[in-house]
Steps between C-alpha positions, in 0.01 A plus 500: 500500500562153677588482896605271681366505872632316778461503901546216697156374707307762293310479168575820280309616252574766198267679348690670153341751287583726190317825498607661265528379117640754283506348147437106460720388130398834306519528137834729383272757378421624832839460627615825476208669673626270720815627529417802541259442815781314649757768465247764703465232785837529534653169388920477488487318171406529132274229364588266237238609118611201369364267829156446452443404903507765741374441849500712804320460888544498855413245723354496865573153666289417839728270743336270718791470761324362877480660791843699491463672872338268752171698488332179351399692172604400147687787364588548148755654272410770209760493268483774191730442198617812301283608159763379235504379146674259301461396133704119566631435807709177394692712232759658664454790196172578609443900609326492790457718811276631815308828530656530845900530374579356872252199401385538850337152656307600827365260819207590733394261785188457652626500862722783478539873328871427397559468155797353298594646147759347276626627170617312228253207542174423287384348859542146636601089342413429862347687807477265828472567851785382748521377863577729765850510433598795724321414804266839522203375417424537119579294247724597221402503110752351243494588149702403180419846240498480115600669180433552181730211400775305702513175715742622808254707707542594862333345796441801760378407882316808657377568899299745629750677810361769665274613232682456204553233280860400493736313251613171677699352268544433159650224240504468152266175370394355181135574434424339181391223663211377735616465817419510847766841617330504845704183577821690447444684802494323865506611820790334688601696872366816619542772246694250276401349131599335270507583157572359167597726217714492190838558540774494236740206534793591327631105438141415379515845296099520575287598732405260762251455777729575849280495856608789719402553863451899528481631882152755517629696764736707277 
């Protein structure tokens, strides 16, 4: 899994690794015992016999992101993808599926206990740490997520209020390619951002890139 990691006046590192590796291009004679392992673990779909290419794995992605609280320690991001399968994820026939049917993503920080779990997603195109764009000193984590196929993904902006960490706000982006996403977020007045996000232009008949400014005290 490629991330992209951005902060501004801080050098991020990623650290991505697959721990688990299922089958690696197995031969179709073993497919069906296959099958039926993947049907006890619990997986939502049937596997194609006649695919000779079956994967499935989770990943755990460590997240450089600075010194998010002011306590002059480098805290970091754990990010742990769902255990899911898929025999071709560029054909849109393929049968594929997660153990967990809510194909549950999950963040742990180092600097806090408060976790962030998102279903749906097979974790992160990009994970980046923000400024301090609410003003009570922690920086907020951005994050575009990712599916098993599909371009338009969502870019989510998260803070940590009074324990919790809280959905900012959200737009829809296009994630197939590299780009820097933190730049689509800037601070611009107290508790005010702005934000640029696909919106539907109905004279274009597309999707195009519109810059809101959303107020943070609501």
């Amino acid at each position: 899994m490629k991330f992209q990691i951005f902060k501004k006046a801080t050098f991020l590192v990623i650290l991505s690794l697959t721990i688990f590796s299922c089958v690696s291009n197995p031969s179709k004679d073993n497919l069906e015992d296959i099958v039926n392992e993947v049907s006890q673990s619990g997986f939502k779909d049937s596997l194609n016999l006649t695919n000779p290419i079956f994967k499935c794995h989770q990943d755990i992605d460590t997240v450089l992101l600075g010194d998010m609280n002011g306590d002059k320690i480098l805290d970091t991001a754990i990010i742990t993808s769902p255990y899911h399968a898929y025999d071709n994820p560029n054909n849109s026939r393929s049968n594929y599926g997660c153990a967990d049917s809510l194909c549950l993503t999950s963040l742990l920080f180092s600097f806090d206990s408060a976790e962030i779990e998102f279903s749906n997603t097979l974790g992160f195109t990009a994970f980046f740490a923000t400024e301090d764009l609410d003003d009570n000193g922690i920086s907020e984590v951005g994050f575009v997520t990712t599916w098993f196929q599909g371009c338009w993904q969502t870019l989510y902006v998260y803070g940590l209020i009074n324990g919790i960490w809280t959905p900012m706000v959200d737009g829809v982006v296009f994630a197939c390619e590299e780009q820097d996403f933190s730049k689509r977020i800037n601070k611009v007045g107290d508790k005010k951002i702005e934000f640029t996000h696909a919106v539907w232009n109905e004279e274009a008949g597309m999707n195009m890139d519109t810059t809101i400014v959303y107020s943070l005290n609501k």
